[in-house]
mmCIF file as gemmi writes it, N, C-alpha and C atoms, coordinates in Angstrom:
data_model
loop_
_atom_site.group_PDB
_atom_site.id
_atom_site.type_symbol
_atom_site.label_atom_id
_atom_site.label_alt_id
_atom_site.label_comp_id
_atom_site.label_asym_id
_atom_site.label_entity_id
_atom_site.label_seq_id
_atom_site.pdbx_PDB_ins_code
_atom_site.Cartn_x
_atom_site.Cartn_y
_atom_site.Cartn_z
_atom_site.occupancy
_atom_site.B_iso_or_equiv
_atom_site.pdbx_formal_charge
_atom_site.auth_seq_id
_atom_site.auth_asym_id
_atom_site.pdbx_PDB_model_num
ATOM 1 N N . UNK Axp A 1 ? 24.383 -5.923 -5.249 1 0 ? 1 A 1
ATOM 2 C CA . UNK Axp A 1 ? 24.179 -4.703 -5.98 1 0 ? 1 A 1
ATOM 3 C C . UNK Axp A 1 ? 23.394 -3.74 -5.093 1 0 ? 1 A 1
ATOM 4 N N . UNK Axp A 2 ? 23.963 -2.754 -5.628 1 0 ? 2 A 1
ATOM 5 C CA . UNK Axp A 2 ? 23.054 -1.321 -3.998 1 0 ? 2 A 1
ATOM 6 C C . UNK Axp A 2 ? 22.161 -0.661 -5.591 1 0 ? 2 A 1
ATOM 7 N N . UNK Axp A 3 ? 20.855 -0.012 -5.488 1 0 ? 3 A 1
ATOM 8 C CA . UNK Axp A 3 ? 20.727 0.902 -6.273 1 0 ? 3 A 1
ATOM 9 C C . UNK Axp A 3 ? 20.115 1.929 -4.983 1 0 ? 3 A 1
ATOM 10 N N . UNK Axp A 4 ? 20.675 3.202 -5.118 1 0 ? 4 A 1
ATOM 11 C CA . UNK Axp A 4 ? 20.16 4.208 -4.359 1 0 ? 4 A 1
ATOM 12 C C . UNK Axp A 4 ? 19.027 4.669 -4.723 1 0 ? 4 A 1
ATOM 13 N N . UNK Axp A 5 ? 18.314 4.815 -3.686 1 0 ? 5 A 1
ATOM 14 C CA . UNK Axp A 5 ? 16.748 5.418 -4.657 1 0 ? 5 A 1
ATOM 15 C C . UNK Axp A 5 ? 16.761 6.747 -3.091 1 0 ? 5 A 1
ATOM 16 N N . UNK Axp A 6 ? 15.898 7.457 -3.835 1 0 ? 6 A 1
ATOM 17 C CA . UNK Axp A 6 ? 15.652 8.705 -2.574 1 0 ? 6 A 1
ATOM 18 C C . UNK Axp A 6 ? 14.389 9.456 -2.664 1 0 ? 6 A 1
ATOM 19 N N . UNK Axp A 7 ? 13.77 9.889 -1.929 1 0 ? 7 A 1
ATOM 20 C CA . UNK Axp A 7 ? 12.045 10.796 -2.252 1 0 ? 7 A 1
ATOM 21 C C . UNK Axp A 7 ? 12.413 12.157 -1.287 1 0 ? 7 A 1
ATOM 22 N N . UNK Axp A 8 ? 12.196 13.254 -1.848 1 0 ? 8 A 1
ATOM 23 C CA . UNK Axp A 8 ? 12.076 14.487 -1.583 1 0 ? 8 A 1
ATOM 24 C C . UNK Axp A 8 ? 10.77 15.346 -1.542 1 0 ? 8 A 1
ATOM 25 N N . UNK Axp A 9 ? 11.389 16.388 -0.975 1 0 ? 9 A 1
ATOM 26 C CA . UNK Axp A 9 ? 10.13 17.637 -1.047 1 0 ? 9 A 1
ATOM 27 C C . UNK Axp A 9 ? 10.718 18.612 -0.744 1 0 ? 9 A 1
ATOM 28 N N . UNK Axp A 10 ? 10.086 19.849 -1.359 1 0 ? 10 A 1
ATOM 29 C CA . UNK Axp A 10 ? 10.872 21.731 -1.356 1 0 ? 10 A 1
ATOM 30 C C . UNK Axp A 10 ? 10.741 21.715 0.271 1 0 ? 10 A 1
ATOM 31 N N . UNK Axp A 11 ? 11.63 22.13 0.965 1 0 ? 11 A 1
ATOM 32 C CA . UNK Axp A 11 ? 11.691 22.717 2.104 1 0 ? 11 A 1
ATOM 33 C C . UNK Axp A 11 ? 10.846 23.393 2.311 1 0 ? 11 A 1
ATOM 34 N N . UNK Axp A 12 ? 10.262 24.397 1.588 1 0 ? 12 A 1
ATOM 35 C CA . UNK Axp A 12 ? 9.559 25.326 1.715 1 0 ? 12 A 1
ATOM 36 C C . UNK Axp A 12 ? 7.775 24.594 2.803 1 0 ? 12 A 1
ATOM 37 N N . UNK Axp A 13 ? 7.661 23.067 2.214 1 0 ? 13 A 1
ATOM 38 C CA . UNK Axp A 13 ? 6.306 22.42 2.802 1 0 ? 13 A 1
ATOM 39 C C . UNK Axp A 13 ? 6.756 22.51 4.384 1 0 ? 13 A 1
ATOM 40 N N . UNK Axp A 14 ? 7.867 22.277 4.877 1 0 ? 14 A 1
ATOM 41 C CA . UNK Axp A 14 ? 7.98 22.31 6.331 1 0 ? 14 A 1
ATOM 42 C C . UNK Axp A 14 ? 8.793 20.989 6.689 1 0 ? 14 A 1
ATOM 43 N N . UNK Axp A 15 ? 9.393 21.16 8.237 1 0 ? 15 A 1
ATOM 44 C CA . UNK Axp A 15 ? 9.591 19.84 9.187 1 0 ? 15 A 1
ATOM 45 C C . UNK Axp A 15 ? 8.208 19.014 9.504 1 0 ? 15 A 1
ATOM 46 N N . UNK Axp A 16 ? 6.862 19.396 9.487 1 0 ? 16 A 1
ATOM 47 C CA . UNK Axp A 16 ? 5.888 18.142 9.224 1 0 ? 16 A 1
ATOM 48 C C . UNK Axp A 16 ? 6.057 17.511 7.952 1 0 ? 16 A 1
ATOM 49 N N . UNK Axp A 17 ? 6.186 17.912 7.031 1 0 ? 17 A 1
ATOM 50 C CA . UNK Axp A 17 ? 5.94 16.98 6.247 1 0 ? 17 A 1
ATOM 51 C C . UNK Axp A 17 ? 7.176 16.373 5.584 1 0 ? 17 A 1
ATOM 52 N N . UNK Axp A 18 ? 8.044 16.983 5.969 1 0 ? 18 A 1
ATOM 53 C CA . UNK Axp A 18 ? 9.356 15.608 5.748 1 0 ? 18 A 1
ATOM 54 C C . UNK Axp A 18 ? 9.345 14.591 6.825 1 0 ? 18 A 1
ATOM 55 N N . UNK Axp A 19 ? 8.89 15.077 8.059 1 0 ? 19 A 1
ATOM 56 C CA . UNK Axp A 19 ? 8.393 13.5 9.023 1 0 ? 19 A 1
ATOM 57 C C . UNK Axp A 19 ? 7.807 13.142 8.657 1 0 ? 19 A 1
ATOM 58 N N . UNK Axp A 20 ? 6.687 13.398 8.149 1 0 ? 20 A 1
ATOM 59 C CA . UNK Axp A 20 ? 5.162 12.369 7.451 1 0 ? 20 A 1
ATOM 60 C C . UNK Axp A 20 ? 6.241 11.65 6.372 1 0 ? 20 A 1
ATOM 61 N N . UNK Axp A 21 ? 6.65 12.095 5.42 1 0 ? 21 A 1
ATOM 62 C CA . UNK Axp A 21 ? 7.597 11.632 4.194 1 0 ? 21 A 1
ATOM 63 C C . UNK Axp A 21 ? 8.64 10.425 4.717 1 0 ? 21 A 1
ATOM 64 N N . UNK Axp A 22 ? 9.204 10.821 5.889 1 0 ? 22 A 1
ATOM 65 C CA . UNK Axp A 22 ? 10.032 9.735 6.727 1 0 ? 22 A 1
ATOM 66 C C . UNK Axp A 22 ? 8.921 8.801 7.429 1 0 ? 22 A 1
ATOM 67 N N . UNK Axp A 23 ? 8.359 9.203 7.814 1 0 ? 23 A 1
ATOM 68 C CA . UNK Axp A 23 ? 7.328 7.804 8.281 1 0 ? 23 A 1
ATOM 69 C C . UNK Axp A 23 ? 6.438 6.702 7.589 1 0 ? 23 A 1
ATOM 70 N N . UNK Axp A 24 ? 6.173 7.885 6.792 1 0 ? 24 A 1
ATOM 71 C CA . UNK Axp A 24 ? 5.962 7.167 5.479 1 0 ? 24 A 1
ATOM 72 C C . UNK Axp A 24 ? 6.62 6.025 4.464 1 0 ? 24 A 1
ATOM 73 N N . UNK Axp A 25 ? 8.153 6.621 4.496 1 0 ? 25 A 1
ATOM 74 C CA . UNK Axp A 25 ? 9.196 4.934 3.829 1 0 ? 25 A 1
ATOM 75 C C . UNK Axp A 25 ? 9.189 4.244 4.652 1 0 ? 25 A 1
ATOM 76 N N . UNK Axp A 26 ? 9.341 4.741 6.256 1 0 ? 26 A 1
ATOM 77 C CA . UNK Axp A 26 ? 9.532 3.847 6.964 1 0 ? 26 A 1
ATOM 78 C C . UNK Axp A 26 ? 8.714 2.767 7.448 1 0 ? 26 A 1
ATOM 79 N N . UNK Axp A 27 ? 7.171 3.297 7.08 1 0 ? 27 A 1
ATOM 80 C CA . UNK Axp A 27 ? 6.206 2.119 7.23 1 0 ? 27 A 1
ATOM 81 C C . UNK Axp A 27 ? 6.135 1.213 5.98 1 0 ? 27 A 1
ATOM 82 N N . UNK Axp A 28 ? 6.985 1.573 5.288 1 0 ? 28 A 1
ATOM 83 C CA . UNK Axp A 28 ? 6.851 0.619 3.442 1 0 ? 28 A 1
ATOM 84 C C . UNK Axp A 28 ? 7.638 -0.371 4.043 1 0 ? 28 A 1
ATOM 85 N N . UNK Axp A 29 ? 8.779 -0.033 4.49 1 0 ? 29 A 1
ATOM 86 C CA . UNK Axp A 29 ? 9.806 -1.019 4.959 1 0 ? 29 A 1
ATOM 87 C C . UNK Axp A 29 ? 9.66 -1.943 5.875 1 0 ? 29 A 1
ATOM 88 N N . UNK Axp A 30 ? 8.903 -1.083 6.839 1 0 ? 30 A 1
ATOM 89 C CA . UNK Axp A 30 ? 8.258 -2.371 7.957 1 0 ? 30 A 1
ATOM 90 C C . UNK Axp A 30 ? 7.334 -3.44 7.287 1 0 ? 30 A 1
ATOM 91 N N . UNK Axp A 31 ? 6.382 -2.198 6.4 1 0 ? 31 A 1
ATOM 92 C CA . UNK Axp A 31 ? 5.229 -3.491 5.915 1 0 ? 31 A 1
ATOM 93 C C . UNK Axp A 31 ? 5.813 -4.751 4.795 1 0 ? 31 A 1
ATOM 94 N N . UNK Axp A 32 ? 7.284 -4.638 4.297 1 0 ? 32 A 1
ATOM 95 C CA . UNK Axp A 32 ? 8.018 -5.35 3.443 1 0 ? 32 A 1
ATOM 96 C C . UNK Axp A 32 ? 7.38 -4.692 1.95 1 0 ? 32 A 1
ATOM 97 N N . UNK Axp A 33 ? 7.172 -3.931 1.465 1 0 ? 33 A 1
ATOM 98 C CA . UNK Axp A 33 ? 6.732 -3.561 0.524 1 0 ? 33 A 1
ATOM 99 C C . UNK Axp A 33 ? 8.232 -3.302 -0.711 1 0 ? 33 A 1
ATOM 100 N N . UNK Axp A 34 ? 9.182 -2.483 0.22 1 0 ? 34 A 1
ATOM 101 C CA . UNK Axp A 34 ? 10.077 -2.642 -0.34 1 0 ? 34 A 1
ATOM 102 C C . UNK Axp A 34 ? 10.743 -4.112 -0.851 1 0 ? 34 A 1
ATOM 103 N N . UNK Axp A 35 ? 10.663 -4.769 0.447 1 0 ? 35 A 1
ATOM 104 C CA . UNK Axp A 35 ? 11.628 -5.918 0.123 1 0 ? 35 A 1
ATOM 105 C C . UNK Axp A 35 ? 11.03 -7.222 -1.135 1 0 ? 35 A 1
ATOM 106 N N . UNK Axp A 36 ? 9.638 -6.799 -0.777 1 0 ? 36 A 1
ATOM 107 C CA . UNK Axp A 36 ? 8.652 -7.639 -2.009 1 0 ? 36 A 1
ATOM 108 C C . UNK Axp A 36 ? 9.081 -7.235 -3.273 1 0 ? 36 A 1
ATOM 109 N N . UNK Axp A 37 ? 9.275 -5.898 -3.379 1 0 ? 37 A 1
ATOM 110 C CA . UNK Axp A 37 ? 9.608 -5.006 -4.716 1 0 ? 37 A 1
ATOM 111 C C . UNK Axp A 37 ? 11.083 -5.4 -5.553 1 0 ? 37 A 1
ATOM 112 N N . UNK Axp A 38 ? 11.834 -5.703 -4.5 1 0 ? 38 A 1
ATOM 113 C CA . UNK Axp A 38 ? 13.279 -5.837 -4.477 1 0 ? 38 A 1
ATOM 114 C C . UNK Axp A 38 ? 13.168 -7.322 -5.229 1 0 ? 38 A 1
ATOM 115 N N . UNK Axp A 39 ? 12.239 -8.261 -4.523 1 0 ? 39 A 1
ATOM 116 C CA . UNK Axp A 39 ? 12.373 -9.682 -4.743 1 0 ? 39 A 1
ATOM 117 C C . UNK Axp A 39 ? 11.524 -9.947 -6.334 1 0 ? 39 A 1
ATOM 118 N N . UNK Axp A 40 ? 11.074 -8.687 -6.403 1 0 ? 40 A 1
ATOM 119 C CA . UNK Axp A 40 ? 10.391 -9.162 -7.83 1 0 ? 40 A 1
ATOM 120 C C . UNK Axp A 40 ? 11.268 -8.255 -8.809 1 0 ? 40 A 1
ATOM 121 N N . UNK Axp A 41 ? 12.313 -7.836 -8.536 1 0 ? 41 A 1
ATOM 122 C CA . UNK Axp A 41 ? 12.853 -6.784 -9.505 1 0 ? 41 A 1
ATOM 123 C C . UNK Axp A 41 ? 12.599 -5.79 -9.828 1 0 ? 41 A 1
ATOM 124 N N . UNK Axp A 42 ? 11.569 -5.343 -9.266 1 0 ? 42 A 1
ATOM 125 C CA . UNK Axp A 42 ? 10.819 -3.829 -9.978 1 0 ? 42 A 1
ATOM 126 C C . UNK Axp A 42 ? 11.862 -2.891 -9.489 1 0 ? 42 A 1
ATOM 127 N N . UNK Axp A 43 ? 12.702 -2.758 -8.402 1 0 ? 43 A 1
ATOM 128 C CA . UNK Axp A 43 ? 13.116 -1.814 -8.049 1 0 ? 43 A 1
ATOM 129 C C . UNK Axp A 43 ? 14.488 -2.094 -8.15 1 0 ? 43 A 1
């Protein structure tokens, strides 16, 4: 099963802070936060 999930922000904040926003999932994912989430069902 896929569920799509996605996090945004108004353009208007800038290209910093959609990198912070991208670095940001991307350190959830490294730290397994997601995949913990996944394994307990929450997500």
């Amino acid at each position: 099963m896929v569920i799509a999930q996605a996090m945004g922000l108004p353009k208007s904040r800038g290209p910093e802070a959609a990198a912070y926003l991208h670095q940001f999932v991307e350190d959830l994912k490294a730290a397994g936060v997601v995949a913990q989430a996944k394994d307990q069902q929450r997500i």
